[in-house]
C-alpha positions as CSV (number, residue, x, y, z in Angstrom):
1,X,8.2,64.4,-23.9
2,X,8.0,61.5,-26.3
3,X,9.9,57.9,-25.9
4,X,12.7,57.2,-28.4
5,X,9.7,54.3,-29.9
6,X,7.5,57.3,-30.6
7,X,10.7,59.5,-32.4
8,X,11.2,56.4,-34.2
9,X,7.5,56.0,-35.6
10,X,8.1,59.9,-36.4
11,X,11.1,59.4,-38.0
12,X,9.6,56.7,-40.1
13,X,6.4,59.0,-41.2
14,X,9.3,61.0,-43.1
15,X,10.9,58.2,-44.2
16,X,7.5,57.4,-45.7
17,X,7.3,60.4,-48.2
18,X,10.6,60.3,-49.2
19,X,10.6,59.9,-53.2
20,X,12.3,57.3,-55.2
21,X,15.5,59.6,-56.3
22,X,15.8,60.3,-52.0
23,X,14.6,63.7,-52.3
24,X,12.0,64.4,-48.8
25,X,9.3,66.7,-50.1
26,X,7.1,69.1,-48.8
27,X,3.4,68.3,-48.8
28,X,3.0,70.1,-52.5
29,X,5.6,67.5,-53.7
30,X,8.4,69.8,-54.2
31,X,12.1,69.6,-52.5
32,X,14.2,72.2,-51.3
33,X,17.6,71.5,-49.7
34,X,16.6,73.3,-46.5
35,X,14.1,71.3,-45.6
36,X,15.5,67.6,-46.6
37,X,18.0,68.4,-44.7
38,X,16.5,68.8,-41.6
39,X,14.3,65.6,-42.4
40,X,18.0,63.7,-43.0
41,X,19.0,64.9,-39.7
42,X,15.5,63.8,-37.9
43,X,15.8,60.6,-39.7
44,X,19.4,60.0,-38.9
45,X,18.9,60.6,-34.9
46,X,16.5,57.5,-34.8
47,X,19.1,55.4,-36.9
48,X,17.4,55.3,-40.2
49,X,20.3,54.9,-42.2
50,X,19.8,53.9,-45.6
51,X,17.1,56.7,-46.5
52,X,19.8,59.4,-44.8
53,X,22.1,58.1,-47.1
54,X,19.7,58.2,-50.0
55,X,19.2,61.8,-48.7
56,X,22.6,63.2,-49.1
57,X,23.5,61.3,-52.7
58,X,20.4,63.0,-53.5
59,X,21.9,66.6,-52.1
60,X,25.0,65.7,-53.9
61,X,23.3,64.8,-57.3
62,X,21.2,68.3,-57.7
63,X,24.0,70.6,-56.2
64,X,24.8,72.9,-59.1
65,X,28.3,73.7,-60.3
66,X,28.4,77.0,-58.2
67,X,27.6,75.1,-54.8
68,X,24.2,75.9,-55.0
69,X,20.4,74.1,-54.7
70,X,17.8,75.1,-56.6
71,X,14.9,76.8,-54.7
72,X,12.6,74.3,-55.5
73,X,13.4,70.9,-57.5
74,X,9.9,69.0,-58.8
75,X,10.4,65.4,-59.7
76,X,14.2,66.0,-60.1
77,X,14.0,69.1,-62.0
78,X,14.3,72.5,-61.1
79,X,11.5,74.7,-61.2
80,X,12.6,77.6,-59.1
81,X,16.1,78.2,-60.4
82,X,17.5,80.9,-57.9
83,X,20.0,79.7,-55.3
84,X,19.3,80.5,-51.6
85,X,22.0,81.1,-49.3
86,X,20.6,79.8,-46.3
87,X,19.6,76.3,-48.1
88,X,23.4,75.9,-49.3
89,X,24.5,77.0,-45.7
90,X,22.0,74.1,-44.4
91,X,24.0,71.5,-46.0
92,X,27.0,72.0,-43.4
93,X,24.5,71.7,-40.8
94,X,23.7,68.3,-42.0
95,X,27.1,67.0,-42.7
96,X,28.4,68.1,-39.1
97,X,25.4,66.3,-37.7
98,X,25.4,63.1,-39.4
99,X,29.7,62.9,-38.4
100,X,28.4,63.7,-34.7
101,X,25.3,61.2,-35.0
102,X,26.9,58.5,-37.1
103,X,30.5,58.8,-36.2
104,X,30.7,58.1,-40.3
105,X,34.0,59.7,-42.0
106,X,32.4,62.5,-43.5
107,X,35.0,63.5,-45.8
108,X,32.7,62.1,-48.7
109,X,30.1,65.1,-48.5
110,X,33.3,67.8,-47.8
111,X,33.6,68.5,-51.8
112,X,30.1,69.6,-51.9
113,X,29.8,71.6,-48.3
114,X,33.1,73.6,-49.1
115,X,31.1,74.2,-52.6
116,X,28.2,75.2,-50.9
117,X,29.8,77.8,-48.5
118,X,32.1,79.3,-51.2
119,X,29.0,79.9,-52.4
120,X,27.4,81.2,-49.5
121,X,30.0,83.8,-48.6
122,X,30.6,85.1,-51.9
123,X,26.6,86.9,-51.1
124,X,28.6,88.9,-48.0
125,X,28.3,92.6,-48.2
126,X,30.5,95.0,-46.8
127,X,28.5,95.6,-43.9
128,X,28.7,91.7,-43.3
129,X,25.0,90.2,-43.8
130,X,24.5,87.7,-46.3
131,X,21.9,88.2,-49.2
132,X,19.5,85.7,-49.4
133,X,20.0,84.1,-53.1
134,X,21.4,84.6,-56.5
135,X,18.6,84.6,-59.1
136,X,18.4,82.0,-62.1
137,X,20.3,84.6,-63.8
138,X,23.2,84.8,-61.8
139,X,22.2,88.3,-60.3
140,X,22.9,88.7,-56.2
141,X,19.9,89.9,-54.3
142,X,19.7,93.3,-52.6
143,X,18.6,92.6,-49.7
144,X,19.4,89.8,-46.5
145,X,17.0,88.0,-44.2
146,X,17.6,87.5,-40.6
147,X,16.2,84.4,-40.1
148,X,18.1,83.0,-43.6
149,X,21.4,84.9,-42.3
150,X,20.9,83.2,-38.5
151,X,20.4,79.6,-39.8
152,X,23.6,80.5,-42.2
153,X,25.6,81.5,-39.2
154,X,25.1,78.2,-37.8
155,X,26.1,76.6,-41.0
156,X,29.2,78.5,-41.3
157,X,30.3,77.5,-37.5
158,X,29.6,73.6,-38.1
159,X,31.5,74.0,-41.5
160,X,34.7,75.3,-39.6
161,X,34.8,72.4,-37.3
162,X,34.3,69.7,-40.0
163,X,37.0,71.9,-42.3
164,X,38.9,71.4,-39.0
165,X,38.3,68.0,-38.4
166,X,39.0,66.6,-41.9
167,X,42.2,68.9,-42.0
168,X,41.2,71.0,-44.3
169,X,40.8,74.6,-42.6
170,X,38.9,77.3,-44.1
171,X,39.6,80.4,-41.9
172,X,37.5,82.8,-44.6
173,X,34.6,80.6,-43.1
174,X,35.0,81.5,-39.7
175,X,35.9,85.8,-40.4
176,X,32.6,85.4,-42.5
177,X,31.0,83.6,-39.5
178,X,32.1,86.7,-36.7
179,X,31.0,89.3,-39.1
180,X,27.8,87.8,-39.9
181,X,27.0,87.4,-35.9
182,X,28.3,90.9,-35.3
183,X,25.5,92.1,-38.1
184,X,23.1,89.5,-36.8
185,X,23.6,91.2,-32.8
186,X,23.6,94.5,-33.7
187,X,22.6,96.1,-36.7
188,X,19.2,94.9,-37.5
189,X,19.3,97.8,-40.3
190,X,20.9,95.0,-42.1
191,X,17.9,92.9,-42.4
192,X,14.3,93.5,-44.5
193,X,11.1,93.6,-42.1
194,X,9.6,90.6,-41.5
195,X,9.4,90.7,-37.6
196,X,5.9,89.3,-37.6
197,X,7.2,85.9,-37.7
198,X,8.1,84.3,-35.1
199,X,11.2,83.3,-37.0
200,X,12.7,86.4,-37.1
201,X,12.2,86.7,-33.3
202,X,14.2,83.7,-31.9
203,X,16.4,82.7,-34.9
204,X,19.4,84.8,-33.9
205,X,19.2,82.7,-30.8
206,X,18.6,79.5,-32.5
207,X,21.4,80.0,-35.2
208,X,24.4,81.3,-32.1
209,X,24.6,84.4,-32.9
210,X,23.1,85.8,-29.8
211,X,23.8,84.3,-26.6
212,X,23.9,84.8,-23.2
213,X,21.8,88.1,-21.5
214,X,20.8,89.3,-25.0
215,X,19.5,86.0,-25.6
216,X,17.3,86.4,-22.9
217,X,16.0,89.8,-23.4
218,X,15.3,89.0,-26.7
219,X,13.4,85.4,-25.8
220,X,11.1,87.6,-22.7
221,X,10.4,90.9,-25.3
222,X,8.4,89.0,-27.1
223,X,7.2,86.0,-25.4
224,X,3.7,87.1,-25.1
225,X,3.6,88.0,-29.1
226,X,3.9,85.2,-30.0
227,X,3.6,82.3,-27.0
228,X,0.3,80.5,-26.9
229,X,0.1,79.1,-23.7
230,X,-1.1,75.1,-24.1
231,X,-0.5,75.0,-27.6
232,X,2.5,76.4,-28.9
233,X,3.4,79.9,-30.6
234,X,2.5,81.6,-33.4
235,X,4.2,81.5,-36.5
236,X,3.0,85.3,-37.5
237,X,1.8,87.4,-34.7
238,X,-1.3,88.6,-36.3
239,X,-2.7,85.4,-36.9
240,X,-4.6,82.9,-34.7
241,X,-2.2,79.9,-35.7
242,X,0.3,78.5,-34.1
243,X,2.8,75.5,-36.1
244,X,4.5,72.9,-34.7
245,X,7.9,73.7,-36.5
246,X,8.1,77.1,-35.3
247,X,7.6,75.8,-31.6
248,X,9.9,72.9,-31.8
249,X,12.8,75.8,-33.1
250,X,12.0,77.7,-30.6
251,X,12.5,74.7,-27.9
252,X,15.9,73.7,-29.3
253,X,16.5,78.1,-28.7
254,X,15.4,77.6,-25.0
255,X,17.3,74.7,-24.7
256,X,20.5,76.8,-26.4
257,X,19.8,78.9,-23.4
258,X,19.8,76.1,-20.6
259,X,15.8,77.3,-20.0
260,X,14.8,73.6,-19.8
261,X,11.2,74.3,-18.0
262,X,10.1,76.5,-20.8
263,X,11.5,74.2,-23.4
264,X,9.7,70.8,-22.3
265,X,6.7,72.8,-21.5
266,X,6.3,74.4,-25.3
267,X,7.2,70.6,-26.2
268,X,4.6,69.4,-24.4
269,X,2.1,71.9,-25.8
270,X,2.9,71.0,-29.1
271,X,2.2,67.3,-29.0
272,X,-1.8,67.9,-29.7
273,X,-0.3,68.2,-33.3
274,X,1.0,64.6,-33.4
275,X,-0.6,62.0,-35.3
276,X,-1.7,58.2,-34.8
277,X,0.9,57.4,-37.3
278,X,3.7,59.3,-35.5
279,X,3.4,62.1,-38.0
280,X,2.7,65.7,-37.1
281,X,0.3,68.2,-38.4
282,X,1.8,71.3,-39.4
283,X,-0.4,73.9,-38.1
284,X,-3.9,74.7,-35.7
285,X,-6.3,77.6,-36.5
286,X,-7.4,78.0,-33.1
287,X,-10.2,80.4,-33.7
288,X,-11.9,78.2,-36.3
289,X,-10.4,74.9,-34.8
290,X,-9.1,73.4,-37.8
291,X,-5.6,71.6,-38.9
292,X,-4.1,74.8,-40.9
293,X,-2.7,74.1,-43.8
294,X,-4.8,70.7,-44.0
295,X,-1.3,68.6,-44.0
296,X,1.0,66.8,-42.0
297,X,5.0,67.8,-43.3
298,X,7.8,66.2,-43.0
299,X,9.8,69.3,-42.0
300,X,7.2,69.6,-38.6
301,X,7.8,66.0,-38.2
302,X,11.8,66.7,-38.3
303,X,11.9,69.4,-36.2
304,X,9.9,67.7,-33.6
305,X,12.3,64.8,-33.5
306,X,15.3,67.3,-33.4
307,X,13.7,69.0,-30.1
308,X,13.1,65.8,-28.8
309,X,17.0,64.8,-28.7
310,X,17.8,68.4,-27.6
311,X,15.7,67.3,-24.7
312,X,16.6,63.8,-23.9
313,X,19.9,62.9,-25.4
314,X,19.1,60.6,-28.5
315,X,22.0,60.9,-30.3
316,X,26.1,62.1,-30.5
317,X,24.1,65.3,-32.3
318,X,21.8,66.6,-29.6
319,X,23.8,69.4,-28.7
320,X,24.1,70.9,-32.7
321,X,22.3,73.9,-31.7
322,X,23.3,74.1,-27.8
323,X,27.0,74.3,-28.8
324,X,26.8,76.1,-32.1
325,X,27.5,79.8,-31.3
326,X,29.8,82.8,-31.7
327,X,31.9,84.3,-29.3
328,X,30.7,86.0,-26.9
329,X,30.0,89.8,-27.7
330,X,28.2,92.3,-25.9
331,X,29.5,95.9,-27.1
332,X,29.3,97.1,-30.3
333,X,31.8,99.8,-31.4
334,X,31.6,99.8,-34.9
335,X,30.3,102.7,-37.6
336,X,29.0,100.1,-40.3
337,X,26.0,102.0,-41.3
338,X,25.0,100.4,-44.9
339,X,25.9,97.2,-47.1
């Protein structure tokens, strides 16, 4: 574990690459509105409120007309113009959290989530998974992620309660939220391949949409894929490299799950990554033992601090994952076959 003065100095470390306009970068110096939020959340946990609030004036400045981020904005433009659906679904995340950390009316940032999960729901299919972006022309994708659609599920479910909350109920949220766990459970026809990363394996977990016994069948099948015993796991499971980002996710998963041994024991593994400066390193090669990629992020940094609170109770938002989830489902009677 680490003491709320070392979250703090790791909440800082992000707060010390944040860029003049408020955007939070990653190491190449690009933002994406996935991963500042996440750092807004870390930031906002150990009370750093002015560069939070910088954050989200920044997320409402570059949301486009059509609820949307760009994939990648450099120095305030946009460089990657497609849309993501799981970075405008990550917004909700962050607006719910800050309300639950902050106790902050939140009905400033509810224009632009309800923008961003219009957005996000008109990519549902038929079938009910949600395609992962909408290029620079306009164009919907063909195809879904599971990871992107199990971090949208999430966003979906903390959109309902602040829609609730401010009074303002969005019901097509929460039948989009149902069918996209019911996909997410059950049908992983829905989804491309990309079960080599350790994302894919614990996400549907992570996200709510599978709980309970399935949870834990689906956390042992492939613990020893990817778990690296006294250092963390693996982000891909053909690789000897494990990231610190991936294992904190994992730890808020277990924690989802009530499996607090696992989850401050993959914590404590993943502390050989932390920094004098309170920063973390985002990866170890441990074949060549070497830092891999040579950088310390600020999303590593975030998700560390957002385990941490999981664990210990920080802040009014430590149970944002824990309490997050569908209901409970463990049948599956349907005939969806395609999108």
């Amino acid at each position: 574990m680490i003491s709320w003065e070392q979250t703090v100095q790791t909440a800082r470390s992000i707060a010390a690459i944040q860029q003049d306009d408020g955007g939070v970068p990653w190491p190449e110096g690009h933002v994406d509105a996935w991963n500042h939020v996440e750092c807004l959340m870390a930031m906002a946990v150990a009370g750093l409120s002015e560069p939070v609030n910088r954050g989200y004036d920044w997320l409402m400045r570059h949301q486009r007309p059509d609820g949307s981020w760009a994939m990648k904005i450099q120095d305030g433009v946009a460089v990657e113009r497609g849309g993501e659906s799981n970075h405008a679904a990550y917004a909700a995340v962050g607006a719910w959290h800050n309300y639950l950390v902050t106790g902050k009316d939140p009905s400033p940032l509810w224009p632009m989530v309800k923008r961003a999960l219009d957005y996000v729901v008109g990519l549902q299919t038929a079938r009910g998974e949600i395609v992962w972006e909408r290029d620079a022309q306009g164009r919907a994708s063909t195809y879904a992620l599971l990871t992107g659609c199990s971090s949208i599920h999430q966003g979906l479910r903390c959109g309902v309660l602040l829609a609730d909350h401010l009074g303002d109920p969005q019901p097509h949220w929460e039948l989009a939220a149902d069918r996209l766990a019911h996909v997410l459970a059950f049908h992983p026809e829905a989804f491309t391949d990309k079960s080599r990363f350790s994302m894919d394996w614990y996400y549907p977990v992570l996200g709510g949409a599978v709980r309970g016994r399935p949870a834990f069948e689906l956390i042992d099948r492939e613990w020893s894929t990817f778990v690296v015993p006294g250092l963390g796991i693996r982000c891909v499971s053909d690789q000897p490299w494990v990231t610190g980002a991936e294992t904190c996710e994992l730890v808020l998963a277990l924690d989802a799950l009530g499996e607090r041994e696992r989850a401050v024991r993959l914590f404590t593994d993943m502390q050989h990554l932390r920094h004098d400066d309170g920063s973390y390193w985002t990866g170890w090669q441990f074949v060549n033992r070497k830092h891999f990629p040579h950088e310390r992020s600020g999303y590593t940094a975030a998700a560390t601090i957002l385990a941490a609170d999981a664990l210990s109770g920080l802040s009014g938002g430590a149970g944002i994952f824990r309490d997050i989830h569908a209901p409970a489902s463990h049948t599956c009677d349907c005939t969806l076959s395609s999108g």
